[in-house]
N, C-alpha and C positions, 0 to 999 in steps of 0.2 A: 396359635399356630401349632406349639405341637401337642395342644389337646385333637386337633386334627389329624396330623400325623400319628397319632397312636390308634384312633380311629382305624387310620387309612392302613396301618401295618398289623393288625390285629380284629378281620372281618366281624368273627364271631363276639365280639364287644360290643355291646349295642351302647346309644352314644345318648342313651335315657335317663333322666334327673336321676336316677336312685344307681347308679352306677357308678360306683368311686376309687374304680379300679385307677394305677398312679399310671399318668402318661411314660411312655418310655421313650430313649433315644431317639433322634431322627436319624434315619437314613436314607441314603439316598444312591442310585446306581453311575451318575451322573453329574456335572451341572445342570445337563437339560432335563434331567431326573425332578432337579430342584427347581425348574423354573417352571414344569408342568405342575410340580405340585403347589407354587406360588398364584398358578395363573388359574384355580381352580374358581370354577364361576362360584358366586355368592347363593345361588339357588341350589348348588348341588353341597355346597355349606348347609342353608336350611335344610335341605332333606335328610340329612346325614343326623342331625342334631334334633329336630323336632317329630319326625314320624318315625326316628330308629331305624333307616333302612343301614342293611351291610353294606360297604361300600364294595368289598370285592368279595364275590359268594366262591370262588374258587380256590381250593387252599393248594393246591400245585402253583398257581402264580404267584401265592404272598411267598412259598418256600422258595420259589427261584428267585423272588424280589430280596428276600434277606440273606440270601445265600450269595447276592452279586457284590462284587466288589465294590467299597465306599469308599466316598471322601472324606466321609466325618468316621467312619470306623473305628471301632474302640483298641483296634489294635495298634494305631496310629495318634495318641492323644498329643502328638507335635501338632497333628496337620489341624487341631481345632483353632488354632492359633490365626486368625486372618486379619490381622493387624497387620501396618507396613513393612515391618520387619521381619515376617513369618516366613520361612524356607521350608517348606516341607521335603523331606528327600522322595517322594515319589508324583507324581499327577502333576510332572511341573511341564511347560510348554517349552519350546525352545526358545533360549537367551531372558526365561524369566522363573525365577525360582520362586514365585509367590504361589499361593493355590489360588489364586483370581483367574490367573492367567493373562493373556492379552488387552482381554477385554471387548469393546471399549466398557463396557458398565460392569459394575460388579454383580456377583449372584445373588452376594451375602446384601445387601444394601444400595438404596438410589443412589450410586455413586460412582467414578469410576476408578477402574484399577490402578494399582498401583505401578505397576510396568508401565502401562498407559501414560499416566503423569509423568511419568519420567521421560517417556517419547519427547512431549511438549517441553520439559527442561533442559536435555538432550538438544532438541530443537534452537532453542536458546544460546547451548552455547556452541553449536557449530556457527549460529549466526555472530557472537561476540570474537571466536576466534578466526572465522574467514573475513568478513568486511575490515575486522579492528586490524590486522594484520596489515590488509593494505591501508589501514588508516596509520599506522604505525609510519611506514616503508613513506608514505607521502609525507608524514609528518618532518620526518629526516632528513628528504631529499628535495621536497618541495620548499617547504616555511623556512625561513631567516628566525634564528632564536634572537632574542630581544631581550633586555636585562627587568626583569619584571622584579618588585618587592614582593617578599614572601607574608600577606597579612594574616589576619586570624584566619581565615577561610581555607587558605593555603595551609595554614600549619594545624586546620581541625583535620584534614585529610592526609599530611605529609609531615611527620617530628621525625628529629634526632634519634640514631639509635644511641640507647640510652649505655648501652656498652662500650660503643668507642666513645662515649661522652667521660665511661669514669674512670676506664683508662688513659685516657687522655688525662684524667685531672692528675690519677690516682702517678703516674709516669713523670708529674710538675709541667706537663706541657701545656699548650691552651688549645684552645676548643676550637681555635681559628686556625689554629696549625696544619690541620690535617683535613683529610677529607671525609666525609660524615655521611655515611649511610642514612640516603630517604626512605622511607616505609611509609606508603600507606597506613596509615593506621587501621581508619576502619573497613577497607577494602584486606587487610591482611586478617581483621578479627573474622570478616563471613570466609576468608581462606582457609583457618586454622578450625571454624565452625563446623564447615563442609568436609575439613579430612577428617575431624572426630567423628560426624555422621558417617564417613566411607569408614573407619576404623568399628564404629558401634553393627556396622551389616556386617561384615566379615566376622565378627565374634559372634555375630547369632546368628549367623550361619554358613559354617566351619563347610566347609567341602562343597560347598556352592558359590559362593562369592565370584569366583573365578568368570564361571560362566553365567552369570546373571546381568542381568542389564542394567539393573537401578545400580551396579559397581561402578559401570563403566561410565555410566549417566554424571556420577561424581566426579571421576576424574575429569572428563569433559566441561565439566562446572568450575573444577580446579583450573585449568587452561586457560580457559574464557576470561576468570578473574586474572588471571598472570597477564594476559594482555590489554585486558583495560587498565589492569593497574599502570601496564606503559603507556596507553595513551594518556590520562588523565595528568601524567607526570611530565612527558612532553607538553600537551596543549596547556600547560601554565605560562610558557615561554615561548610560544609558536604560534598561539592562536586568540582571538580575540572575545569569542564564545566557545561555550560549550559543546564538543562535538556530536555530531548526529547521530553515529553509530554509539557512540558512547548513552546518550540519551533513551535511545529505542532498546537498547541490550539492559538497562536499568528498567525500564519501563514493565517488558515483557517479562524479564522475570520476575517483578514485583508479582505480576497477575497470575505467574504459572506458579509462583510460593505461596500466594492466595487461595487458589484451589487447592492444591496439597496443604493447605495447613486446614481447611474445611475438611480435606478427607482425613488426615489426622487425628482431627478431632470428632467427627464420624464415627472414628473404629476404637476408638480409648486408647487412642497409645498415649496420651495423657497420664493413662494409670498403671500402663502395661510395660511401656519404656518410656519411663520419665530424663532420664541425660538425653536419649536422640530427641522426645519432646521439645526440651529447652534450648538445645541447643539449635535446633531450625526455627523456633522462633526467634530467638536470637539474631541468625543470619538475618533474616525478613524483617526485624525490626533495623537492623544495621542497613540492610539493603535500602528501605525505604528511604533512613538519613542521608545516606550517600547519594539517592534521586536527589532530595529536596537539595541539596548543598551543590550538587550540578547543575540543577535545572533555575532554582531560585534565587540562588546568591550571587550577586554578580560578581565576576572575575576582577581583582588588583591590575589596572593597567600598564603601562610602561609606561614612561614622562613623554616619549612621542604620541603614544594614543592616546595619553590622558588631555592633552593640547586639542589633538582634532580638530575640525569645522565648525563653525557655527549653524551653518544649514547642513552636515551629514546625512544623509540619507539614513533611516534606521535598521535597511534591511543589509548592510555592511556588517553589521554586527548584531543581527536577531538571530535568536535559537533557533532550531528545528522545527519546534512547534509552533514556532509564533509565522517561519514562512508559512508552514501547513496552510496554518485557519486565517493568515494575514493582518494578524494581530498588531503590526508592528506600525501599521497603515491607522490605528486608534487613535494618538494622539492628533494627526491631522484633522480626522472625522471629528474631533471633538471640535478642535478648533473652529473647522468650518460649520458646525452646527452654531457656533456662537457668534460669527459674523463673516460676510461673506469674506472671500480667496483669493487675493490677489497675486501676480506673480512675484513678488520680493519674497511671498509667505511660503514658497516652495522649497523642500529640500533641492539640492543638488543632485546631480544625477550621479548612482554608480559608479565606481569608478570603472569598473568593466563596462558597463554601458557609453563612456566617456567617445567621443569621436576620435579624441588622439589614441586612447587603447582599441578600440575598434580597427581605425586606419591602420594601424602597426599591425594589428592582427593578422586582416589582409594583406598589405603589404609583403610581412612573412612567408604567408604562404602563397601568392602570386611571386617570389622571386625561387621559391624553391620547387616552382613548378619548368620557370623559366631554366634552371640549371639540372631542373635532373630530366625531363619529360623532351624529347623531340616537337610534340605537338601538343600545348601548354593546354590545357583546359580549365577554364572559368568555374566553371562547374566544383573542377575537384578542386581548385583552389577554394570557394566558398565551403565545401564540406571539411575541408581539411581544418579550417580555421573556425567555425561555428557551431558544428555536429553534436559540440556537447551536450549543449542545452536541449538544441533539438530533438537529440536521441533522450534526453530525460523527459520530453514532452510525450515522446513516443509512448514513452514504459507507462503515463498516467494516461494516454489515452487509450491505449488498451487495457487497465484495471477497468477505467471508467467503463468500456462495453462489455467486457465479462459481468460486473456487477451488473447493469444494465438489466441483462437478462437473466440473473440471477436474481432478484427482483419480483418478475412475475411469477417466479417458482413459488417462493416465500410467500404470496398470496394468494399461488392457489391452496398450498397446502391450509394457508388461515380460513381459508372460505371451508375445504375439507372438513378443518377441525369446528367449525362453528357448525354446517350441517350434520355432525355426528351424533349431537343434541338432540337432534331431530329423532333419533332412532331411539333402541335400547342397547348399544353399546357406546357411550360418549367418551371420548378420547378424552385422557387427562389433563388436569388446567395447568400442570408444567410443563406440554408440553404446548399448549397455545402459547406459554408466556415467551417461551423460548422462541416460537413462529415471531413473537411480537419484536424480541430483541433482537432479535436473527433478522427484521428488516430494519428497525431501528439504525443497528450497525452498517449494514449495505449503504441504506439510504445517505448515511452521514461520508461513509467511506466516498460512495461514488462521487457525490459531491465535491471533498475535498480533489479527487484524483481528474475534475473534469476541468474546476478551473483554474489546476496547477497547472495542465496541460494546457488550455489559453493560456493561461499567463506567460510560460514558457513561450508558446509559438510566436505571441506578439512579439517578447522581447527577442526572439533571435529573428523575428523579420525585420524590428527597426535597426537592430544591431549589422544586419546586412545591406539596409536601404544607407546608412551613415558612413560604412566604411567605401560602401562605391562611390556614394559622393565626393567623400575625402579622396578617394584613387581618382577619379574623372576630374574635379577641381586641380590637384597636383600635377596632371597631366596637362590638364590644360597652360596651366605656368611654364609647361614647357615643352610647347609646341613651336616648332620652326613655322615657316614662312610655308614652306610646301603643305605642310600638317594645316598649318590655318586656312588655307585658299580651300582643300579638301573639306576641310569640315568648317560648319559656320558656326557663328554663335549661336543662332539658334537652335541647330541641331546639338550643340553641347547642354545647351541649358533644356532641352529634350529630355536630354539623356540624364538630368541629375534631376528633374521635377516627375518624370510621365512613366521613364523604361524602368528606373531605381524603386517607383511605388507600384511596377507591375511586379517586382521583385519581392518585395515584402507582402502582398497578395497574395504569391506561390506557394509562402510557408504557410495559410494559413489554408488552403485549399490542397496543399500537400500531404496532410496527412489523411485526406478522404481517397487516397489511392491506394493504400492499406485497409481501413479503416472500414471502407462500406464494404468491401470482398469477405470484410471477419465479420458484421455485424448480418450481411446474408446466410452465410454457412450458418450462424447461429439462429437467428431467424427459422428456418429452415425444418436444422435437427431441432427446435423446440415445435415448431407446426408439426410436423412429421408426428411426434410423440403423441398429440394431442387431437391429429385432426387424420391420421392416417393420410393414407394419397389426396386426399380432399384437398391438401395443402399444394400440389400440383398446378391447380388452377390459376392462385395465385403467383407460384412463380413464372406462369404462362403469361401473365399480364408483364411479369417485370422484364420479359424477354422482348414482350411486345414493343412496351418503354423504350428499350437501346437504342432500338435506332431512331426515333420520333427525337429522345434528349442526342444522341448523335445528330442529328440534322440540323436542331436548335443551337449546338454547340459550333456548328460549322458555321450558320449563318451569323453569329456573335464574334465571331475569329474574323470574318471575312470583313464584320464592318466594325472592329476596330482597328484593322489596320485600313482602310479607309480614312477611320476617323485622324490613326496617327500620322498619315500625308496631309491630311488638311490642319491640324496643329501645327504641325513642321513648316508648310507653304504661309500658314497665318504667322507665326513666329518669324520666321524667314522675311516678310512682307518687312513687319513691323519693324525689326532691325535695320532693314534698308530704308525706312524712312528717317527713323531717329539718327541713322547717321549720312544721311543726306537733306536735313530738313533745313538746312540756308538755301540748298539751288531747286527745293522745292516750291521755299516762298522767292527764290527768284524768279522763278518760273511762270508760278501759278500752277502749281503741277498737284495742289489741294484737294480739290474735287475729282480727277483722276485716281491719286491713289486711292482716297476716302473709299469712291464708286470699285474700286476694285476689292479691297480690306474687307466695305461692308459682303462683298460678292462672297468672299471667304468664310467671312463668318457667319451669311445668313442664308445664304442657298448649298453650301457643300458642310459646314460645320453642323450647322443647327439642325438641316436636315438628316443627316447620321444621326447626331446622338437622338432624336426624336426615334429612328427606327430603330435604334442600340434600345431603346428605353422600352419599347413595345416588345421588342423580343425576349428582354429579359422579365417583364412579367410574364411573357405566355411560358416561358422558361419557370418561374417560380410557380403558376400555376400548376402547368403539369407537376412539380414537386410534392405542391401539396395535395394533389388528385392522388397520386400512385396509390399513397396508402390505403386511403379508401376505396380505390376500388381493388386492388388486393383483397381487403376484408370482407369487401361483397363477395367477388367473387367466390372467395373458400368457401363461405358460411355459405352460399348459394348452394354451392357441388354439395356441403356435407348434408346440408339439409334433403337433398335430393336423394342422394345415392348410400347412407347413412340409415340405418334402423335408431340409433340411440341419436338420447334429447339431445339440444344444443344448450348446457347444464352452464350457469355463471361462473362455473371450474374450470370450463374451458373456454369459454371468454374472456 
């Protein structure tokens, strides 16, 4: 390279075997100076080097080329320095004193900047000190502390300070006397690491530090530890597993101190600053132990929790990661692989899931609708008491369709980079590999986010079908004489078999009222990009659609509530038999009712749900049509009205 360079600053050199004139300096007017002269084709390398041609016959432009301003300039021998800790005092960006600058890649090397990694670390710890914060404030005011033994685990992350221990001795008093400063240990060793790293930038460079960003990067890294080290010290005593927030803040910076110790090691500050070397390794080493000793060791329990269930549910006290991937669902799976499952073999349910914590739920919030609201609503009672869960099903069902479509991005570009082959400029193999990881990642992501969000949905529909139950039953214990004559049994047990599992239904059909309005917009703006107005066509079809599934939707409304008068009249029947069946067999009133019951259930019952059942195939039908002909349609117009191929990039 700078046999090139001396070449390319020096026309009249010819670049022929007997020529041994010594290369000189590079320079350069620019970064993009530097990245033209990186990006120089291989053939105009041959020509330069095997037939002697000059590369620039004009000596007015080599004199304004060396006469421009550089970044490597010899009058500047600080700014050669492009290591992590380099400050140059001049060519710095705003809020970063490196000569890399923002980035994202570096000039000097396939790598990226060092401001840049700091973003990503930066990133890290607004996320440890926003979530942990309010993980803190809940920990305090939420959890009931609990007298938990302090064992090795505890006191690998939490000892005595060792100076009130020898005052203490050194004064005759005892150890038990007084109150004893916890520390972290190795959560205070990456603290004490990190301010020697923030102390080692400011000594290399004096008059910068202020306004540079990898400073401020540190202190915010400083922060982030000061609050997990209060979470980790509470949830010894408050909590039963490992905290989430605590988990993913150990997690993500394990991977953002992985790439910066790659780049690190990259640029030689191995040899160039050996103390800020060791000591970030250090942290990243300490960091990593602190993950394993949260994530992998289990927690000293209290004498209540250590008693527990025999059948507990394990997701009462699974990690973060193990709800993620449902890990915690293993040992059953095993079991059931080895003989089948019967119901003794089941854990227990939840304790939130529990019908008596359910009903209370409810309850609570049905009477505090009753005291503060003029006109009480059901509704906002249900949201006010189950919302939680729901709204966290929300937040994965929306990863899940961003990812979604993020997706076929990631494969057109792989199809891109595999027909580049094809040509004579082939895109490089890191940057397929990255296409490859980059769906690898989605793929796994979206997954996990789709069926946290089922999961979620079901559980907050059964937890809503349980607690109306519990309210409807309750109520029913205490209905007067008027209330019973009004409503029968039948229509009560209506209400807790048929209207309760239309309730639980809602939640699961409820997030497609958000959900498809976001995944059309997306839809859309990705046709659009791809297929120009062509994409038009298709949303002509989906317009066409509304109302046909509007009509289907009407005629499915119309006949289950049909259906649910002939339930109620059949229920209703029934009841009046079984509690009239002595003056029916004194009667002979057998055949009568028989001939009316079957009437219910075989000409008004049987025949509904027969047309309920027709309709809702022509109903899934059409579902499964729209798409295709959507896809006809577009590819139709584009083919038509369209000069360029219809290429497997845009398919």
């Amino acid at each position: 390279m700078a046999r090139a360079w001396s070449d390319f600053l020096h026309p009249t050199v010819s670049a022929g075997p007997h020529n041994t004139a010594p290369p000189l300096r590079p320079q350069a007017t620019s970064l993009s100076s530097l990245h033209r002269l990186q990006q120089k084709s291989p053939r105009d390398d041959a020509d330069a080097s095997h037939e002697g041609v000059m590369l620039v016959d004009t000596p007015a432009f080599v004199h304004s080329f060396l006469g421009a301003p550089s970044l490597f300039s010899t009058s500047n021998s600080d700014d050669l320095d492009s290591t992590y800790l380099a400050a140059p005092t001049s060519y710095r960006q705003p809020l970063c004193g490196n000569a890399e600058g923002w980035g994202p890649l570096s000039p000097f090397r396939y790598d990226f900047t060092p401001c840049f990694l700091d973003v990503w670390t930066s990133a890290v710890a607004v996320f440890g000190i926003f979530f942990g914060t309010g993980v803190v404030w809940w920990l305090i005011t939420r959890k009931d502390k609990a007298e938990v033994a302090k064992d090795w685990h505890f006191w690998t992350k939490l000892v005595s300070d060792r100076l009130s221990r020898c005052m203490s001795l050194v004064s005759g008093g005892h150890v038990s006397d007084i109150g004893i400063p916890i520390h972290q240990v190795v959560i205070g060793v990456i603290i004490f690491t990190t301010v020697l790293q923030t102390a080692l930038q400011m000594v290399n460079s004096p008059g910068v530090w202020l306004g540079d960003f990898r400073f401020w990067a540190s202190i915010l890294t400083i922060a982030s530890l000061g609050v997990v080290f209060s979470i980790q010290y509470l949830e010894h005593t408050r909590l039963r597993s490992p905290n989430g927030v605590v988990l993913f803040y150990w997690l993500f910076l394990l991977v953002v101190f992985g790439v910066k110790l790659h780049s690190l090691i990259s640029q030689h500050d191995y040899e160039k600053h050996v103390l800020y070397f060791i000591t970030f390794c250090l942290s990243f080493g300490l960091a990593g132990l602190e993950f394993v000793l949260e994530w992998l060791v289990p927690k000293k329990q209290s004498a209540y929790d250590a008693l527990g269930e025999d059948d507990e549910c394990p997701s009462e006290y699974a990690t973060i990661f193990s709800i993620l991937t449902f890990s915690w669902m293993s040992p059953m799976m095993k079991y059931g692989y080895k003989q089948y499952i019967t119901e003794p073999d089941l854990w227990n349910l939840a304790e939130r899931d529990t019908t008596r914590v359910t009903g209370k739920t409810f309850q609570d919030a049905w009477n505090y609708e009753l005291e503060n609201r003029k006109h009480p609503s059901i509704w906002i009672a249900l949201f006010r008491g189950f919302s939680g869960s729901y709204f966290q099903a929300t937040i994965f069902k929306t990863s899940s369709d961003i990812l979604a479509f993020v997706q076929p991005q990631f494969l057109r570009l792989l199809i891109s980079f595999a027909d580049s082959y094809r040509g004579d400029e082939p895109q490089p193999v890191i940057r397929g590999t990255a296409i490859a990881l980059g769906m690898f990642a989605v793929s796994v992501t979206q997954t996990l986010c789709l069926y946290q969000s089922i999961q979620r949905v079901f559980q907050t529909g059964t937890r809503l079908r349980s607690s109306v139950i519990s309210a409807i039953y309750a109520k029913s214990l205490r209905l007067s004489n008027e209330g019973r004559a009004a409503k029968s049994t039948g229509d009560i047990v209506n209400l807790m078999g048929v209207d309760s599992q239309r309730l639980q239904e809602l939640t699961n059909f409820g997030q497609h009222l958000w959900s498809a309005p976001l995944q059309i917009i997306f839809c859309m703006v990705s046709l659009y990009q791809l297929l120009g107005y062509s994409m038009f066509a298709g949303v002509t079809v989906l317009i066409v659609m509304i109302p046909i599934n509007g009509l289907i939707t009407t005629m499915l409304k119309t006949l289950q509530k049909r259906q649910m008068k002939n339930k109620d009249a059949r229920t209703r029947l029934i009841t009046e038999i079984i509690n009239n069946m002595k003056s029916i067999k004194l009667f002979a009133w057998g055949s009568a009712f028989m001939n009316k019951l079957n009437h219910i259930r075989n000409d008004l019952e049987l025949v509904t749900l027969r047309k309920i059942g027709a309709t809702q195939a022509f109903s899934s039908f059409m579902w499964s049509a729209t798409p295709v002909l959507v896809s006809c349609s577009t590819f139709t117009v584009f083919v038509m009205t369209q000069d360029k191929p219809l290429t497997t990039e845009i398919v």
